[in-house]
C-alpha positions in Angstrom: 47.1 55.2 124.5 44.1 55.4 121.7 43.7 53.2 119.2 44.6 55.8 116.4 48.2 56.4 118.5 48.9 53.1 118.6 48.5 52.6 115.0 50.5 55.3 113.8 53.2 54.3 116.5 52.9 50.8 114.9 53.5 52.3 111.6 56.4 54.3 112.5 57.7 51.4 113.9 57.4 49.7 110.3 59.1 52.7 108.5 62.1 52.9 111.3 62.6 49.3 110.6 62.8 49.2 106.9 64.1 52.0 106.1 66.0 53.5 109.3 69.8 53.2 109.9 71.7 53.2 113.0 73.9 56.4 113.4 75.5 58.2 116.0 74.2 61.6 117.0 76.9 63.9 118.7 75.6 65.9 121.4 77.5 69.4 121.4 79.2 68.4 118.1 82.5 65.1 117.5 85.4 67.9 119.1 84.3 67.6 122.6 80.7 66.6 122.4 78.6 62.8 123.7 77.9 60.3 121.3 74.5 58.9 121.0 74.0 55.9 118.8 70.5 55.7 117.4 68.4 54.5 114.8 67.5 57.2 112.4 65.3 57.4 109.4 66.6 59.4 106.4 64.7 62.4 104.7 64.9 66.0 103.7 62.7 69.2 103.8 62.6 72.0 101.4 62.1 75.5 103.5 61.1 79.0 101.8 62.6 82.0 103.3 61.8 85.9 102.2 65.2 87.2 100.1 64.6 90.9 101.8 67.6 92.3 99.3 65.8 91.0 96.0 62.4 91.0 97.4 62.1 87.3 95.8 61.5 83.9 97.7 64.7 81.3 98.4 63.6 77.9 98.4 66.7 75.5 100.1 66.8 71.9 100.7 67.4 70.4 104.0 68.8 67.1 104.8 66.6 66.0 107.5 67.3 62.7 110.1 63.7 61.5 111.9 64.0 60.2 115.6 62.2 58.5 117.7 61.8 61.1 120.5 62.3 58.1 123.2 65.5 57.9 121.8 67.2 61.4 122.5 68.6 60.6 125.2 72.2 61.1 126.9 74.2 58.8 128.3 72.8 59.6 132.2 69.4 59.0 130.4 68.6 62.7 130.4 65.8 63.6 127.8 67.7 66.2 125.1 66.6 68.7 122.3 68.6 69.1 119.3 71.2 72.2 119.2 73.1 73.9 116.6 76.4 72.8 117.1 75.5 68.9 117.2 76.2 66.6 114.7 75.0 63.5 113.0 77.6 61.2 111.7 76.8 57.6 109.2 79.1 55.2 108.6 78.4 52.8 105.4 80.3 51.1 103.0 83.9 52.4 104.4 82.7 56.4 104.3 81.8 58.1 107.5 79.6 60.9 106.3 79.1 63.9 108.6 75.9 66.4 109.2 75.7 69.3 110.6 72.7 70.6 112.7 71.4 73.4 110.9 68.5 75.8 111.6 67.3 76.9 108.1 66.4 80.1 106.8 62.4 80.9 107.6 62.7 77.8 110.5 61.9 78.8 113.9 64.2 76.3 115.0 66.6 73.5 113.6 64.0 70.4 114.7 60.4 70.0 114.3 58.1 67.3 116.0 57.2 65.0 112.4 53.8 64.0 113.9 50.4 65.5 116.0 51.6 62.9 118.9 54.6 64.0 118.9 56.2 60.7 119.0 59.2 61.7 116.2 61.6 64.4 115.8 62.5 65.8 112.7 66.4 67.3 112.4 67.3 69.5 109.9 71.1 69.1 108.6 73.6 70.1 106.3 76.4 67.9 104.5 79.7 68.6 106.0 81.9 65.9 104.8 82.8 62.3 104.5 86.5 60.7 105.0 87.3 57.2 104.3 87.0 55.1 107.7 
């Protein structure tokens, strides 16, 4: 690896640390999908999308989860791309909080690489609910 690759891996490293969380990231959704536990670092996007029936411009806000791209794996240690249809769930102080993977409006696709080495992923989500656990 460079020198500049290494550093920005180190940083990464930093961020994930202080402010990451562990979560579990269903594969294929909670109903019938594979759990992946994972450390993932909160964030959101805002996307702009074309409204063709006003002719305006919609702005919407993404809840986003950043992970390390080592880290999408299954549990036969197969490499895996986000889906629609999976699901992010956090548990913390007594709520479990569900996300849904979303691909927003203008988005080519509901996950983004969220650096030139392509070291993170970025995974856009909506909020689908929280239940007392």
């Amino acid at each position: 690896m460079s020198a500049v690759r290494d550093a920005i891996q180190a940083a990464h490293a930093v961020t994930r640390g202080l402010t990451g969380e562990v979560m579990t990231y269903w594969i294929g959704g909670q109903a019938d999908g594979e759990a992946v536990v994972m450390t993932l670092v909160p964030g959101s996007s805002e996307h702009n999308a074309i409204d063709t029936f006003n002719g305006g411009s919609v702005t919407t806000r993404s809840k986003d989860f950043i992970a390390q791209r080592a880290d999408l794996l299954n549990g036969l240690g197969a490499a895996f791309q986000p889906q629609l249809g999976d699901e992010i769930t956090h548990t913390a102080d007594g709520v479990t909080k569900t996300y849904a993977v979303l691909q927003p409006e203008g988005a080519t696709a509901c996950w983004r690489f969220a650096d030139h080495h392509k070291l993170r992923v970025r995974v856009f989500t909506r909020f689908v609910g929280e239940v007392a656990s």
